[in-house]
C-alpha positions in Angstrom: 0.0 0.0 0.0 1.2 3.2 -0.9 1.6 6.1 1.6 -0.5 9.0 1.2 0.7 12.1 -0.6 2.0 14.6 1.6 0.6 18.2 0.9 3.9 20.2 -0.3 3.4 24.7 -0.1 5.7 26.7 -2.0 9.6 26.3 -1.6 9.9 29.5 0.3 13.4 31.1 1.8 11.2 33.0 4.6 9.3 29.9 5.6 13.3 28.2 5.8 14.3 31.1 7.9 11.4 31.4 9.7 12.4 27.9 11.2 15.6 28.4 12.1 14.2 31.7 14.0 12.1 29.3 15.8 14.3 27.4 17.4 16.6 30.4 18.7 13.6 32.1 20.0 12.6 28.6 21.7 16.6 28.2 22.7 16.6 31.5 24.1 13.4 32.0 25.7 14.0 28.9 27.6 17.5 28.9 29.2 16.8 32.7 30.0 13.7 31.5 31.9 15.9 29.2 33.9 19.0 32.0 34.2 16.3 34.5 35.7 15.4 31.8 38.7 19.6 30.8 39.5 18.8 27.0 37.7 21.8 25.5 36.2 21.4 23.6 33.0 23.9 23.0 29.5 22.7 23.2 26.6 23.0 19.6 24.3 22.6 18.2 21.5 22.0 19.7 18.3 22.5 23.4 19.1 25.2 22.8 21.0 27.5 20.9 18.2 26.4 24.1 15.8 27.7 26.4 18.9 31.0 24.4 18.9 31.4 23.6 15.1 30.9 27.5 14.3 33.9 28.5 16.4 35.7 26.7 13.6 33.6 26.5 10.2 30.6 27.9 10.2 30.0 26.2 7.3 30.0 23.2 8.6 26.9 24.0 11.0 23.6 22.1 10.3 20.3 23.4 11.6 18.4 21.5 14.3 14.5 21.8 15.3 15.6 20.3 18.3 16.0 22.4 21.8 17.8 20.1 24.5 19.1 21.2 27.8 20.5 18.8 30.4 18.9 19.8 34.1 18.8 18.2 37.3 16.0 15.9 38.0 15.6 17.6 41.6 15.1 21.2 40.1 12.0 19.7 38.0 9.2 21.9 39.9 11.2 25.0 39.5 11.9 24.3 36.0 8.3 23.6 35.2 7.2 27.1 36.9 10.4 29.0 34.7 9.4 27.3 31.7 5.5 27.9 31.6 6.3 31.2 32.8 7.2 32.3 29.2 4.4 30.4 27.2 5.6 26.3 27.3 3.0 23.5 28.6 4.6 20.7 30.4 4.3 17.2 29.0 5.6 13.7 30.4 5.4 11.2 26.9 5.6 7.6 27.4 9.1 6.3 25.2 7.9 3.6 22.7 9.0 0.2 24.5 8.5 0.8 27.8 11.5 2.3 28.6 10.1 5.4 30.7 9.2 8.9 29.7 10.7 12.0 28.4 9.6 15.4 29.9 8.6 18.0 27.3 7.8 21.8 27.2 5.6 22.2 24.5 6.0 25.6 22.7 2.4 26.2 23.4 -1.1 24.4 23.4 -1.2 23.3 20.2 2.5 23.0 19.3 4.2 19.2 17.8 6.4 17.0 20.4 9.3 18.7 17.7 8.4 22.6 19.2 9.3 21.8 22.4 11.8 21.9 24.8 13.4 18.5 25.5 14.8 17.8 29.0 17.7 15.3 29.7 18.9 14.4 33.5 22.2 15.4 34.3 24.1 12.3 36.0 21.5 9.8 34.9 21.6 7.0 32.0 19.2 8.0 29.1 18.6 3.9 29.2 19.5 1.1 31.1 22.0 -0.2 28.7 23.6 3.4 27.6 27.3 2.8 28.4 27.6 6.0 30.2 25.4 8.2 32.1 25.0 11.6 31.2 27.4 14.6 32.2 26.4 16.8 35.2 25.5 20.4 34.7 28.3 22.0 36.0 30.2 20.5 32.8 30.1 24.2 31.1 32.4 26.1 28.8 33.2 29.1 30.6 33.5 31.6 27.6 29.9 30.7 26.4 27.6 34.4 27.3 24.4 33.8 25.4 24.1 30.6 27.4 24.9 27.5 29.7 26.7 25.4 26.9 28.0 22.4 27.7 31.6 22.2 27.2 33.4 20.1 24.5 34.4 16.5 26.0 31.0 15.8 27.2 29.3 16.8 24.6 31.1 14.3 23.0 30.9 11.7 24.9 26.9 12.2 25.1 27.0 12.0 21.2 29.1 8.6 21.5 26.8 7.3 24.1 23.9 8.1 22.1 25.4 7.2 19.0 22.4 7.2 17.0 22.9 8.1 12.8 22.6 12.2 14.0 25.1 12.0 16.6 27.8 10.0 14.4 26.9 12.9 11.7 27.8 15.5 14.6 30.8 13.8 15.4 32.9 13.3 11.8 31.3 16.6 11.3 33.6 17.7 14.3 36.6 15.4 12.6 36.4 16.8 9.5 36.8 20.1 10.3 39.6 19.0 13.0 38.0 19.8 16.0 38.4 16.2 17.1 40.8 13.7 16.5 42.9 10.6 17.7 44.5 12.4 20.4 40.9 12.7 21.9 40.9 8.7 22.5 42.8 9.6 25.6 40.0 12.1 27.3 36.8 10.2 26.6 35.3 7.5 28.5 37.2 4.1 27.8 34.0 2.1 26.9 33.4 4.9 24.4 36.7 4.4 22.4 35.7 1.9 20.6 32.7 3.9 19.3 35.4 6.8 18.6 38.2 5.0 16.6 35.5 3.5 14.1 34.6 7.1 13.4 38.1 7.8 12.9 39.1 4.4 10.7 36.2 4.8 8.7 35.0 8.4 8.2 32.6 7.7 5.1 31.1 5.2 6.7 
């Protein structure tokens, strides 16, 4: 059976940079929130690798709809009131499988699971079987002023742990522009160096 046509609008450069506006009002809007009630936090994922790439090559950076901040699961109730204090709805989603839930700040009402803020706990595994746990929030670079970013080596080791076809991306992204390389085997986790080399061997994939 063939899936259903999707409905395409107009290839539009404003609707393209409309959506990358989105997500930096989101970014923004959020970890201000949390800097006007003292809660620490990094920003991950996505936005962070296209803070740290375009220190290098801003070329290089790729856009993400994605906002993710690493938080302490015991500030949850003061994030929830910083957060829906600037317009987000708190959601809890089940993870497909059973393995637990993911908290969410919806960008409002009506907004997709993809507007929304996405939370990861700092010093916790993601899953049971992730091979390391996540970095705490204290793990910041100190010359980042927009924001709490979460500094370099764990970043990187959160993308190995995760390791998923976006985070492999992010990391020979990093290689390729030499932000990374073999001497970094030394200052990551040891179960993540297997993870690292293959990167490095095979860089095409």
């Amino acid at each position: 059976m063939q899936n259903a046509e999707v409905a395409l609008g107009q290839v539009s450069w404003r609707r393209m940079s409309e959506g990358i506006e989105k997500v930096k009002d989101r970014l923004m809007r959020a970890t201000r929130a949390l800097d006007a009630k003292g809660i620490e936090y990094a920003v991950i994922g996505g936005n962070a690798v296209a803070a740290w790439v375009s220190r290098v090559d801003d070329s290089v950076v790729r856009n993400t709809r994605d906002v993710d901040l690493l938080v302490r699961r015991s500030d949850m109730d003061t994030i929830t009131v910083a957060l829906e204090s600037v317009g987000f709805v708190h959601r809890k989603v089940a993870i497909l499988g059973g393995e637990g839930s993911i908290e969410l700040f919806l960008d409002g009402q009506n907004a997709k699971a993809r507007d929304a803020v996405h939370l990861v706990f700092a010093d916790e595994k993601v899953k049971q079987e992730s091979l390391e746990p996540s970095p705490g929030v204290e793990k910041i670079d100190p010359t980042s002023k927009e924001f709490r970013l979460l500094d370099l080596e764990a970043l990187v080791a959160m993308k190995l742990t995760s390791y998923r076809r976006k985070d492999q991306v992010h990391l020979l992204d990093m290689i390729e522009i030499g932000q990374i390389d073999e001497t970094w085997l030394t200052r990551i986790p040891e179960s993540l160096r297997e993870r690292f080399q293959v990167l490095l061997d095979d860089p095409d994939g």
